[in-house]
N, C-alpha and C positions, 0 to 999 in steps of 0.2 A: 761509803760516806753517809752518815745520818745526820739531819738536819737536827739542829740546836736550838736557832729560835726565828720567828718572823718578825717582822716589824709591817702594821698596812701605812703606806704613805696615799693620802685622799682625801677627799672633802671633808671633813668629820662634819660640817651642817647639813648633807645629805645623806643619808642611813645608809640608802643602797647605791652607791658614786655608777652610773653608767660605763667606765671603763678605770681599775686604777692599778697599781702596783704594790705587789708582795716583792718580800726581799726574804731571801734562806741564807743564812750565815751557817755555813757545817761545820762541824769539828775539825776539817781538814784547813781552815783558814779561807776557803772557795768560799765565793756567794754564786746563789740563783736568783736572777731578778724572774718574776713571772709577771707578764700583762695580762690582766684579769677584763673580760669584756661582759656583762649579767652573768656574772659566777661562773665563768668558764674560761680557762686557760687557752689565750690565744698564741701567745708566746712568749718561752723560755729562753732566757739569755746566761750562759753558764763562763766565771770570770774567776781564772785559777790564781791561786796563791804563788807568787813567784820565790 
């Protein structure tokens, strides 16, 4: 599966958000939510295409 595109869902009036969420849409119709905590992946959440 290779990822297509992200989208950052977060503060947009603070630069660097303290903790927020990426989203991976893959070609395969799956997303990966990622929780981002200071630039570092806390957790992946993987949500299949039925």
């Amino acid at each position: 599966m290779k990822k297509v595109k992200s989208a950052f869902v977060g503060d947009i009036e603070n630069s660097i958000p303290e903790i927020y969420l990426t989203i991976d849409h893959l070609k395969s119709g799956d997303y990966k939510f990622h929780i981002v905590e200071r630039q570092k992946v806390i957790k992946t959440i993987s949500v299949k295409k039925k």
